[in-house]
N, C-alpha and C positions, 0 to 999 in steps of 0.2 A: 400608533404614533411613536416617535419616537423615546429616548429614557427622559432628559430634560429639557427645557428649555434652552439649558448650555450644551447637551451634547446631544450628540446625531450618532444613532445608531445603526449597526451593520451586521448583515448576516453573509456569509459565505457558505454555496451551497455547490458542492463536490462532486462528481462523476468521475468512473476510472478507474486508474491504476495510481499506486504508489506517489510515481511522481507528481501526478495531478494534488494530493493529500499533504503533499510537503512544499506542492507550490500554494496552495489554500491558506500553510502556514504562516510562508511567507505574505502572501495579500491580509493576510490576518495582522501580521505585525507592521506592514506598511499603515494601515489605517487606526490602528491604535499609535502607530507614533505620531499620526495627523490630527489626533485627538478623537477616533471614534471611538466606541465603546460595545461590545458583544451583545447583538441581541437576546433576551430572555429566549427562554422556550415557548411562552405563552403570549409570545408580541408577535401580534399578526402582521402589522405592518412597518417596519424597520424604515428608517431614512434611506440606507440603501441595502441592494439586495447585487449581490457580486455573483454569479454562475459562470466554474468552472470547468469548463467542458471537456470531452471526449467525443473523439469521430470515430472508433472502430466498426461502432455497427451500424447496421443498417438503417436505420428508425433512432437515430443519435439527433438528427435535426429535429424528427416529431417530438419527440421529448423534450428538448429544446423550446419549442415554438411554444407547445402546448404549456411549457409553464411558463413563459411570460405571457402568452393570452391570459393568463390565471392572474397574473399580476399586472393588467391592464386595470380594473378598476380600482385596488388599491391606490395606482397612480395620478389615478380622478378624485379618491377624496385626500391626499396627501400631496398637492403639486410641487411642494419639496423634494420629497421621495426622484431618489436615483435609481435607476439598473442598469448593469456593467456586464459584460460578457465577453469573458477570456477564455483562456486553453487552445487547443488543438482544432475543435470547431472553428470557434473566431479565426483562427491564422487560416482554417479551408475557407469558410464564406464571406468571411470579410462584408463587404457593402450590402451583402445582399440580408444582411440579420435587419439591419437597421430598413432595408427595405421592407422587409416581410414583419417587421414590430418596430412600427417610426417612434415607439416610446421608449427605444431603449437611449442611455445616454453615453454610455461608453462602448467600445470594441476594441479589444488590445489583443494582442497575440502571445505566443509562448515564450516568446525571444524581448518582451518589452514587460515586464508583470511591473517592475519598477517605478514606470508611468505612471499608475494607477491614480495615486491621489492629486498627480497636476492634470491628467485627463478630467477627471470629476471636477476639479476646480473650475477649468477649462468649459467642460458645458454648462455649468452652471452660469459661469457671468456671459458666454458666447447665446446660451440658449439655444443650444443646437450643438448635436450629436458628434460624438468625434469617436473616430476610427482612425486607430495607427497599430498600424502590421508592420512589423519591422521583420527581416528575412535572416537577419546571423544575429547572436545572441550579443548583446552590447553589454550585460556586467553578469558575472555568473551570479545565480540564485542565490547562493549559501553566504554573500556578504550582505543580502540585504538582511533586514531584522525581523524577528520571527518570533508570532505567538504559538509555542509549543501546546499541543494539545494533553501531551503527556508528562508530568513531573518524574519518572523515572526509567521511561524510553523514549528514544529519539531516531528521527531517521537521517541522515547526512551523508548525503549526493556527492559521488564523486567523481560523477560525470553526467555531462547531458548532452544527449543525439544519441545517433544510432549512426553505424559505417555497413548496413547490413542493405537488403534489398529484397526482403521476403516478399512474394507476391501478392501475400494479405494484409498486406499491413503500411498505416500512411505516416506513421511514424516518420523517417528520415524525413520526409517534405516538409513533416511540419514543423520539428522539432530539428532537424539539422544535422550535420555533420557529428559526430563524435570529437567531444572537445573535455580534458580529464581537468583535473583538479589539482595541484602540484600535493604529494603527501605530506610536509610540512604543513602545506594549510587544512589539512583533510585531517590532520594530528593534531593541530592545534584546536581546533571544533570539535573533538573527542574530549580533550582535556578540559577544557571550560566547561562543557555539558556535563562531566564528571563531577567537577569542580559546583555545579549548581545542583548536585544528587543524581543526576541519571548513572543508571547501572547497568543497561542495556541500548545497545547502537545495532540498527541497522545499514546496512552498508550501502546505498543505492546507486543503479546506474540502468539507461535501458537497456544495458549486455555490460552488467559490472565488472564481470572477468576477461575483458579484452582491455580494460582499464591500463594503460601502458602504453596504446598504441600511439595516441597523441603523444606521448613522452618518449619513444622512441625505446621501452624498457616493456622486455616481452614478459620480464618475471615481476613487473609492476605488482600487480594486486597481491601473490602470495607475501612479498614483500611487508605491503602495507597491512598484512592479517598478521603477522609477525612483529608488526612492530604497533600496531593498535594492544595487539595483545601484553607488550608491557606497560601500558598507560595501568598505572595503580587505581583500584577502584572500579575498574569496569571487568565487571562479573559476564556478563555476555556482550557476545559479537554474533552477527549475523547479516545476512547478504541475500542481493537479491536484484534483480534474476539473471544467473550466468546465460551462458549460450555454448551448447554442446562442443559448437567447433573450437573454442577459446580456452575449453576445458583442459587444463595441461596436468601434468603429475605432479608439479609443484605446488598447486592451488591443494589438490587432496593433501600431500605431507604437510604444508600449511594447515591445513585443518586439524589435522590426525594430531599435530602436536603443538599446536596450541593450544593450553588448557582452559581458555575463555572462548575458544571459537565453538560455537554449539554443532554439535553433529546430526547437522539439520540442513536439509539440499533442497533448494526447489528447482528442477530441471526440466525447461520444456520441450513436449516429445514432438508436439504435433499430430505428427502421423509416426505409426510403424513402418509402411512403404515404402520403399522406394523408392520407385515411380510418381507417389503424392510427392513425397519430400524434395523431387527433384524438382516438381512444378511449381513448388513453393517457393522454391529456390535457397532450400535448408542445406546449407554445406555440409551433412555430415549424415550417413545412413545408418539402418539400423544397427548391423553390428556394432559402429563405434556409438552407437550410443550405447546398448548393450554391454560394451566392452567399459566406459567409466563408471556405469554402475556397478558392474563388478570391480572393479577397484577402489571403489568411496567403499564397500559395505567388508571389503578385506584388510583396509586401514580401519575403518569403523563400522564394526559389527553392527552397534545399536545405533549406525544411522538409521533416521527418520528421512525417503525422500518421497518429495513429493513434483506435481508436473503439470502441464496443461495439455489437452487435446483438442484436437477439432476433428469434427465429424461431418461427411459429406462435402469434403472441399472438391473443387469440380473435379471431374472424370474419375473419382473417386469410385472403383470399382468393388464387390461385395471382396473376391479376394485383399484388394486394398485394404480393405475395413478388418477382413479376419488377422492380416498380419500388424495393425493396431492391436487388435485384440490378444494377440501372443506375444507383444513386447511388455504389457499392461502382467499378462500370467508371468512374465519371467523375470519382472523389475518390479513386483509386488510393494506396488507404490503404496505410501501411509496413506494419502490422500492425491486426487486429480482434482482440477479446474475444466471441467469438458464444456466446451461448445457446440453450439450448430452452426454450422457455419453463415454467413451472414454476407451479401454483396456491402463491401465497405466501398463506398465512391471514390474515384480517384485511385483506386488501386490495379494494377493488373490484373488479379484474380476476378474482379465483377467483370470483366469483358472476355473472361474467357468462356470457350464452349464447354460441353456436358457438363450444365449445370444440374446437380440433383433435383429430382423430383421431392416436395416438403415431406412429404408420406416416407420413402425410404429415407431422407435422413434421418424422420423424427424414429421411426423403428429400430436404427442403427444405432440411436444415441440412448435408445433405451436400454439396449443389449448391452453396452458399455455401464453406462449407471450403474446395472445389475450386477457386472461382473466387478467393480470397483468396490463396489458397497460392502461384497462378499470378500474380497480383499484388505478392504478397510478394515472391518470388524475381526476379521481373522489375525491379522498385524495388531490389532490392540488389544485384540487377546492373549498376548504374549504379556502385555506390559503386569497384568494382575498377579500381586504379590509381589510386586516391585517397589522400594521405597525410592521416593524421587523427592526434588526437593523441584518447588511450583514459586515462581515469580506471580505474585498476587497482582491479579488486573483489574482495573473496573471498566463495568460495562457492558463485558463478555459472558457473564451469565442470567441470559434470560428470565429463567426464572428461581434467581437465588435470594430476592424476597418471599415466594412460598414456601419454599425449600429447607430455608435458614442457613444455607451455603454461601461460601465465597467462591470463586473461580479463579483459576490462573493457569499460566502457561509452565510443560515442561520443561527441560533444555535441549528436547528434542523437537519442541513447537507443541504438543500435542496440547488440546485443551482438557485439565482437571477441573472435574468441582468436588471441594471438599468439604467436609464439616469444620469448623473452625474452634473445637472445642477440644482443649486439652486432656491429653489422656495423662491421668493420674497415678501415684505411685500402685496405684492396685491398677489395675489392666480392667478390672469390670466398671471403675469409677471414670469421669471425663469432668473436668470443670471449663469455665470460661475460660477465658486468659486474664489475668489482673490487667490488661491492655489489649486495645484493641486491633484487629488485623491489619492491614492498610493497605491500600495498593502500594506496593511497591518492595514490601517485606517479602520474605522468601519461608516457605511453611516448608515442614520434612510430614511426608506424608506414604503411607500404606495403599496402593490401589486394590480396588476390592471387587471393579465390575468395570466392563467396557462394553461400550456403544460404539457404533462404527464412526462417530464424528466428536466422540469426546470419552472420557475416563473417570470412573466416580472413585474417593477415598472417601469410604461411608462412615469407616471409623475415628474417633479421634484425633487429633494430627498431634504426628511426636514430637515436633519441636517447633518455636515460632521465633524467627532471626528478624530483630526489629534492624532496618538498614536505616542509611542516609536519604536512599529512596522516599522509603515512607514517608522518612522525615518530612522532605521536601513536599511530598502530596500532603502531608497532614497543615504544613504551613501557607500550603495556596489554599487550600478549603481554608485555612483561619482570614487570610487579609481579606479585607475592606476592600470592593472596588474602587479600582483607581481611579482617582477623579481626571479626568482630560484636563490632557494643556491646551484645550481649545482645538476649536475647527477652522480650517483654512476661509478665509474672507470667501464669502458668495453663495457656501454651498447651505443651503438651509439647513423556527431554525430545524437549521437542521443540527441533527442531535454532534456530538463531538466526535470527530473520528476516532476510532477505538485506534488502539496504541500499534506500533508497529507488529509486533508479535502477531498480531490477530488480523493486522490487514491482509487486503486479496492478494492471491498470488501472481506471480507474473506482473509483467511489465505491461505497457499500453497495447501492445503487438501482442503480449502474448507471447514475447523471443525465446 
């Protein structure tokens, strides 16, 4: 049931990419400004239950269905109880969710998230279901209001669509045309988040580096890495996810010397081929891609990059697959996002022939894994006996309650987990801290071993930089849930997304 009498509580449950997590935010702070309230972890049944979706794969609807079948009896002993269902899904199936689960109450699309709380108002005094898909985006996301999941990184969107036409991917239909953000306003959303303690920004778009083209300014984005980068207070920048073809030389000298932009890439390959990449309809072949990596790791040596693949995209032949596999040995990524490839509905790639047999893709996707892992580990093998200084995250370490570890992120992205205990003027001694670590504090630390997906600093940590960050995290664990200004006349978890640092890579597509 829900927290009180006076207030109606809400969960928002996330599928996806990036965008999807910063549009979450946004449906998060739309409903607390309507007066809901976050459901606990341990409230089985919330007032309403928001599911934000994703269409890339193939079995995007069965997951779907299957958890609002799940959430059909709740709605039998709760007949208060809402559910809402937005994102990229909703804008593909529209009428037919409400047909195949006649308990849902709302259906809203990617271009209307805005709607939300007068749609819910809406079915509740109408008693009957409302669906609105709206097709071009009528106010951009970043003015609406936002419950942050993190007190000292943030992500801010400065653009949404896509102008691309990959064969796998439904991205542009549902999501729309490529429409940017003007940089005054994309600057002034840095600053106030700075202003509220975040110390770390991600930069997001679904091809954040063609960012310009709505504005008519080809050197838009290095622009705005250059001029983010003098906002006082913000210790990291980062971005995500370019697109090879968009990739120009002034985005790298933009990196190379600003000394807040982290020298961290994530670049999606796809395929090594050719031939794949031309069916895909990827404007840019191997050698150029080849060719910017060797220019990010000649301006910055200790880049970190990393990328996505897919595996088995059709007619995808074994040579196909081998010159994947020799873009992977020659661009000795930190880290891949590898798929199997998957018929996404609505796309050209599900209707085309030589679709792989599951047996050879799943064989090709293991040979890949292999040779990544062995990659992986061998790249972070590098990093021990490095002192690096780690933005403290919560969330990201598993198991840093048996441990006695904290965790956090490089400024190359990689993940640390350290000890949290001060080394002392003798080097064989360690003590606590007279204070404790926080998320958002920045630790100097020694690495002493590496794993192919993360970095141990077993000793000590040399120094602990208490920030404004932490500040800010140590002040939202202090306050009091805020009591609601009330719920709109009529209307009677999943865990927190982890910080941008640590989200998935790549965009919805995978661009």
């Amino acid at each position: 049931m829900g927290t009180s009498q006076d207030s109606k509580s809400y969960k928002v449950v996330t599928y996806g990419c990036q965008m999807n997590v910063h549009d979450s935010e946004r449906l998060s702070g739309l409903l607390e400004g309507a007066g809901y309230v976050k459901a606990t972890e341990q409230e089985t049944d919330p007032d309403l239950v928001v599911f934000n979706t994703c269409a890339v794969r193939e079995n995007a609807d069965n997951k779907l269905y299957g958890n609002l079948g799940q959430l059909a009896p709740a709605k039998t002993r709760n007949k208060a109880m809402q559910i809402a269902v937005g994102g990229c899904l909703a804008q593909k199936d529209r009428e037919t969710i409400v047909q195949r689960a006649p308990w849902v109450d709302v259906v809203f699309g990617t271009h209307n998230i805005g709607h939300l709380p007068a749609l819910l108002e809406r079915a509740a005094v109408e008693r009957k279901a409302q669906v609105e898909i709206l097709e071009s985006l009528e106010t951009f996301p970043s003015t609406l209001p936002t419950r942050r999941e993190s007190a000292y990184a943030a992500w801010v969107a400065i653009s949404v669509g896509c102008n691309n036409t990959c064969t796998f991917c439904i991205v542009p239909a549902l999501r729309g045309k490529e429409e940017d953000r003007r940089p005054g306003d994309v600057l002034a959303e840095i600053e106030a988040l700075v202003g509220e303690g975040v110390i770390e920004v991600t930069l997001l778009g679904q091809n954040v580096n063609s960012y310009g083209s709505d504005l008519g300014d080809r050197q838009a984005f290095s622009k705005l890495l250059r001029a983010a980068g003098q906002i006082e207070g913000l210790e990291r920048i980062r971005f995500t996810s370019p697109h090879p073809r968009d990739f120009t030389d002034d985005v790298i000298a933009a990196m190379a010397e600003t000394p807040n932009v982290m020298h961290q890439l994530h670049m999606p390959l796809q395929s090594g081929s050719d031939t794949v990449l031309k069916a895909m309809k990827r404007s840019y072949r191997q050698e150029r891609f080849l060719s910017i990596i060797r220019k990010v790791r000649e301006a910055m040596p200790d880049a970190a990059i990393s990328t996505d693949i897919i595996v088995g995209f059709p007619g995808e032949t074994e040579e196909d697959f081998e010159q994947t596999m020799h873009v992977v040995r020659e661009a000795r990524f930190a880290n891949a996002f590898t798929f199997q490839y998957s018929k996404r509905p609505g796309t050209p790639a599900a209707e085309m022939e030589g679709q792989i047999p599951k047996a050879v893709v799943t064989e090709r996707y293991n040979r890949l894994i292999a040779l990544q892992e062995e990659i992986s580990w061998e790249e972070n093998k590098k990093q021990v006996g490095r002192i690096l200084e780690v933005l403290v995250s919560e969330g990201e370490g598993k198991k840093d309650d048996q441990t006695d570890r904290l965790s956090g992120r490089a400024p190359d992205n990689r993940l640390v987990h350290f000890n949290p205990s001060l080394r002392g003027l003798n080097d064989q001694q360690s003590t606590r801290p007279s204070e404790p670590v926080r998320p958002g504090d920045v630790v100097t630390v020694e690495i002493t071993y590496a794993a192919p997906h993360h970095l141990l600093a077993e000793g000590p940590t040399l120094a602990v930089r208490r920030t404004r960050a932490g500040d800010a995290w140590e002040k939202r664990q202090a306050a009091p849930a805020a009591k609601p200004a009330g719920v709109m006349l009529g209307l009677p978890t999943i865990g927190a997304p982890k910080p941008p640092a640590a989200a998935p890579a790549g965009d919805c597509c995978g661009a």
